[in-house]
C-alpha positions in Angstrom: 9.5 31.7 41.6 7.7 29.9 39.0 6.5 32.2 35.7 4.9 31.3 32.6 7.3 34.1 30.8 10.0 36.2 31.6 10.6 39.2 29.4 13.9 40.8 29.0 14.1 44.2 28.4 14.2 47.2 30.5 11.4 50.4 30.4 10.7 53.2 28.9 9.3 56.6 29.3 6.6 57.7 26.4 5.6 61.1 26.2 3.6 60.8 23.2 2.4 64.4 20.8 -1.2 64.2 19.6 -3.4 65.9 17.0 -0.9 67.5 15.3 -2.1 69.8 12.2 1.1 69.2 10.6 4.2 67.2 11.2 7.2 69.2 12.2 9.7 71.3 10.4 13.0 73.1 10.7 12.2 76.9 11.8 8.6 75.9 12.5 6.3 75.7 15.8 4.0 73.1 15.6 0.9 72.9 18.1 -0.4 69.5 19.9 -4.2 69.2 20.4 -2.8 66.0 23.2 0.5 65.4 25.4 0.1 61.4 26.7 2.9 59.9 29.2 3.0 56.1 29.9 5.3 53.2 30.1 6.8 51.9 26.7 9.6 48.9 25.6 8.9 45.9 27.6 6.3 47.9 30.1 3.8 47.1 27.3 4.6 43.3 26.7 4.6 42.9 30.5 1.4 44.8 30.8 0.0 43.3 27.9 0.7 39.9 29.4 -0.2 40.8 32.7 -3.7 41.9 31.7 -4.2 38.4 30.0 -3.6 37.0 33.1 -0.1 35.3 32.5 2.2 34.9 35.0 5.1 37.4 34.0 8.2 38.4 35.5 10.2 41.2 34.3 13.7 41.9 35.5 14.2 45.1 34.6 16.4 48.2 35.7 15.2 51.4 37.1 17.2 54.4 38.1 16.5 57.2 41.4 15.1 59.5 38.5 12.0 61.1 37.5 11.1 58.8 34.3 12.0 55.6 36.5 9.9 56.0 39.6 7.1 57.2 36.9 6.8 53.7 35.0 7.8 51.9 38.3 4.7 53.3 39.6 2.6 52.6 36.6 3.3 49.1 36.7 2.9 48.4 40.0 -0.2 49.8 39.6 -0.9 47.3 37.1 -0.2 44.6 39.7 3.2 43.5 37.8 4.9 41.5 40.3 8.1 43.8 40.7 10.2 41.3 42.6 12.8 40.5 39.6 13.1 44.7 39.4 17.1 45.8 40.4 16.6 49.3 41.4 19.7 51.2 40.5 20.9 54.2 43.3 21.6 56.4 40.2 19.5 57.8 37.2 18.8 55.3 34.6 16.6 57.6 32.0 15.2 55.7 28.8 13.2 58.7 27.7 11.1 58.4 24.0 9.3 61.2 22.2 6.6 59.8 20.3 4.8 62.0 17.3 2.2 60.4 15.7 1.0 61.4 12.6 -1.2 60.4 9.5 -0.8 56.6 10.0 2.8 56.9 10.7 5.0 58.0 13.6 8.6 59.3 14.2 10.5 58.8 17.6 13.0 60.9 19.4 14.9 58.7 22.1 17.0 59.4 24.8 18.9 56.2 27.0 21.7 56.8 29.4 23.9 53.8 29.0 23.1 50.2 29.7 23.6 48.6 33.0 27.2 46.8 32.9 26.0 43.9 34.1 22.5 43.6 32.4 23.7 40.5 31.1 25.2 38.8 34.3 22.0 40.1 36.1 19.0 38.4 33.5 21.4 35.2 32.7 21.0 34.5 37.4 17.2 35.4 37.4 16.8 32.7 34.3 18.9 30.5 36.5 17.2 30.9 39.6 13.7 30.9 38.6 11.1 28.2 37.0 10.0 29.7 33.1 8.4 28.3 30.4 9.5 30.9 27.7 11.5 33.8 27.8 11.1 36.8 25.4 13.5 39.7 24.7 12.2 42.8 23.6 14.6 44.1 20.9 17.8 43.1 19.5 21.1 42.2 20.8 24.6 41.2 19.5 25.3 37.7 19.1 27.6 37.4 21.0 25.6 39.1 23.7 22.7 36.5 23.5 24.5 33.5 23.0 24.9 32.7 26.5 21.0 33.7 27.0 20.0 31.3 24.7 21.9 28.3 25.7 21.0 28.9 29.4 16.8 29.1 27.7 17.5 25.9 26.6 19.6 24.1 29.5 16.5 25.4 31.8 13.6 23.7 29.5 12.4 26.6 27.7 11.6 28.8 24.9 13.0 32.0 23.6 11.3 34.4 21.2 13.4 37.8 20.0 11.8 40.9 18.9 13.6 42.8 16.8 13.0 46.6 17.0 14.5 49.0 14.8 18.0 48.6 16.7 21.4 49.8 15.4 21.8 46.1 14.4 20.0 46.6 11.6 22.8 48.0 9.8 24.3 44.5 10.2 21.5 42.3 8.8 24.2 39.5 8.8 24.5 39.6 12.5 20.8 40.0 12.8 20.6 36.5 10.8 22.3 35.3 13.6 20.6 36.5 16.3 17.2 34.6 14.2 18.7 31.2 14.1 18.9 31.3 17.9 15.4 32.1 18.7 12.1 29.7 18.7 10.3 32.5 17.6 12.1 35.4 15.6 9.3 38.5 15.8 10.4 41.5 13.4 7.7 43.7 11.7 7.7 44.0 8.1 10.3 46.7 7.7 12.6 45.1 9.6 12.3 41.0 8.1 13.1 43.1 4.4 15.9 44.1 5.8 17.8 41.2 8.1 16.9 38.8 4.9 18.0 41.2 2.0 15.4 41.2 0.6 12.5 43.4 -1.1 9.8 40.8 -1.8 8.2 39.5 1.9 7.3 36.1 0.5 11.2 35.5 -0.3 12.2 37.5 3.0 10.1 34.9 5.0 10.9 31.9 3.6 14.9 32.8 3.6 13.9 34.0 7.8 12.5 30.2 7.5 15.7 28.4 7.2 17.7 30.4 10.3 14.1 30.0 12.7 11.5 27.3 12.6 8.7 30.0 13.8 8.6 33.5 12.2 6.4 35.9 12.8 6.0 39.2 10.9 3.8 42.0 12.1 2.1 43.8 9.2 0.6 46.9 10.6 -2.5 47.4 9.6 -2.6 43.9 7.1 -1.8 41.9 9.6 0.8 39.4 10.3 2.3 36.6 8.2 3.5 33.8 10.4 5.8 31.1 8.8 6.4 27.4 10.0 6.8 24.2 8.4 3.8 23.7 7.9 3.6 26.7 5.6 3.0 30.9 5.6 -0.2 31.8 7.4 -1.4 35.5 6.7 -3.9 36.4 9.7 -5.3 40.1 8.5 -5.3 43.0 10.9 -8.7 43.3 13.0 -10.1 46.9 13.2 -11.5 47.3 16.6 -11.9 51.4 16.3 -10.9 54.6 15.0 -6.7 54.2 15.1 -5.6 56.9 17.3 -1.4 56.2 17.8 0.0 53.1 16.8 2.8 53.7 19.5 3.7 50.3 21.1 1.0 47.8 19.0 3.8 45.2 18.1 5.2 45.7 21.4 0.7 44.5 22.4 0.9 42.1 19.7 3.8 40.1 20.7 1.5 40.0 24.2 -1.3 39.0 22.6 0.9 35.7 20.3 3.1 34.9 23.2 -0.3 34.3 25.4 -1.5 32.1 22.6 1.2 30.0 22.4 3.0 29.5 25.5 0.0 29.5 28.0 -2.9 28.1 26.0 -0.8 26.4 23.2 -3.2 27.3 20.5 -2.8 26.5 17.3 -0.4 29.3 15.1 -3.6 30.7 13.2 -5.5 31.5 16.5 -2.2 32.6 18.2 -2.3 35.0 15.3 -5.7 36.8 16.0 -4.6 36.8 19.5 -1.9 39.3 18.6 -4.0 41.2 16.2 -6.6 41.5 18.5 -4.1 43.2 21.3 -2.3 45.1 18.5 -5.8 46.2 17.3 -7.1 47.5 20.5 -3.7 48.9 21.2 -4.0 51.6 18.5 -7.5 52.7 19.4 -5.7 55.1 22.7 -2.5 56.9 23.3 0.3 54.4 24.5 1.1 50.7 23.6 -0.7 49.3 26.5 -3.4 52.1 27.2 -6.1 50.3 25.4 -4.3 46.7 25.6 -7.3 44.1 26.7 -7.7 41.6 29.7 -8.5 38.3 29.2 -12.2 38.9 28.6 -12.0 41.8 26.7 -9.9 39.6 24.6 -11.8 36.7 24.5 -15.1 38.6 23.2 -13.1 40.3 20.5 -11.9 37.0 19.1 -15.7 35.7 19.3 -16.8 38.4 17.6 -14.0 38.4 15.2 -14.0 34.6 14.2 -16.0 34.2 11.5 -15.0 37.6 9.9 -11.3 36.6 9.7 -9.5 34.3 7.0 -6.3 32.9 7.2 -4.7 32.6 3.9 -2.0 29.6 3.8 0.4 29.9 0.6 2.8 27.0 -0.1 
């Protein structure tokens, strides 16, 4: 099989809590005007990516259980080519509570344990299929990706790492690591302040600079800064509607980049707006890829966009 990206990184299940009056407390019922369930993790990259009309693969696990056969479903529906999907004869639950409120959201997660062999099982598919870049959806240990990223590389391609706000964080030394053996290194703001030590983002980026020559750092609603050697780019956020849960959007913008750059090459300023335009949209329904565009949709956003946006380049 021949793919223009394969994303590693198995589903999950959002239920997602809407038009809350107040955010929960201790001792306290609290009443949702909305309950919302859709696929999250890397169902939204692959949808996103899928929508934009990119040949995507996605070897991921799903259990016999409820939450699996729900996103299974979902994506099929989607017309996600399911063939790199090991269905496991047990239940594999990856379960997130999303609660969304004032601009701001808190998770409560569930995830039985990983498959043993999730490693073994991505490193064959990269070895048995043709790829032109490969992205993983969150955070792993060094020692865990090493072999990933040398078998990227053996096979011709490209690797880009999201970061997620993993348990690794507590180890931004190891996360450093895990940066220098990417192409692209994808954290959000948050989480660049953190792997660099850092509490200014101009010195976090240009310290992220020296481990990875392309770093991208998602912004919210400002945007995202993306560093190379030719310099920092900031590419400011697009607002494409009322902002309704922000669920998932840099899960849609790293869709929106990776589409840019590895399947239309386009230069890192238009790969940018891409990914804002996809995280932009994302947040205007419930769910990461609810409200993530197709190809089109995209394409008469960034028209529309064009000559409102300015790319700032600092030295």
């Amino acid at each position: 099989m021949t793919y223009d990206v394969l994303v590693l990184g198995d589903y999950f299940f959002d239920q997602i809590f809407t038009g809350l009056p107040q955010f929960p407390r201790l001792g306290r019922e609290v009443w949702a005007e909305g309950l919302n369930t859709t696929g999250g993790a890397g169902f939204i990259t692959v949808v996103t990516l899928q929508r934009l009309g990119v040949r995507v693969g996605w070897p991921a696990h799903f259990g016999n259980d409820y939450y699996s056969r729900y996103v299974y479903d979902l994506a099929g529906h989607e017309g996600v080519d399911l063939s790199l999907v090991r269905q496991l004869d047990r239940p594999y639950r990856r379960v997130t509570t999303s609660i969304p409120y004032d601009g701001e959201r808190a998770f409560l997660t569930f995830a039985d344990p990983d498959v043993d062999d999730r490693l073994n099982y991505w490193q064959n598919v990269i070895a048995s299929t043709d790829c032109r870049h490969v992205h993983i959806g969150g955070m792993m240990s060094p020692g865990e990706l090493r072999p990933l990223a040398d078998l990227v590389r053996g096979r011709g391609a490209t690797l880009s790492i999201d970061s997620q706000d993993a348990p690794l964080l507590q180890q931004p030394e190891e996360c450093r690591a895990v940066a220098a053996m990417a192409d692209i290194f994808m954290p959000n703001r948050r989480e660049a302040l953190i792997i660099a030590g850092s509490d200014d983002l101009t010195s976090a980026l240009h310290h992220l600079m020296t481990l990875c020559r392309l770093v991208v750092v998602k912004d919210g609603a400002a945007g995202v800064w993306v560093a190379s050697e030719d310099g920092v780019i900031h590419s400011p956020g697009i607002v494409a509607g009322p902002v309704v849960d922000t669920t998932g959007a840099g899960d849609c913008f790293c869709g929106g980049f990776l589409y840019g750059y590895v399947v239309e090459g386009e230069p890192l300023d238009v790969c940018a707006r891409y990914g804002n335009i996809c995280g932009g949209l994302s947040v205007t329904g419930v769910g990461g890829a609810t409200t993530a565009p197709t190809r089109d949709e995209l394409m008469r956003q960034y028209a529309r966009n064009k000559g409102n946006q300015r790319d700032r380049l600092s030295p």
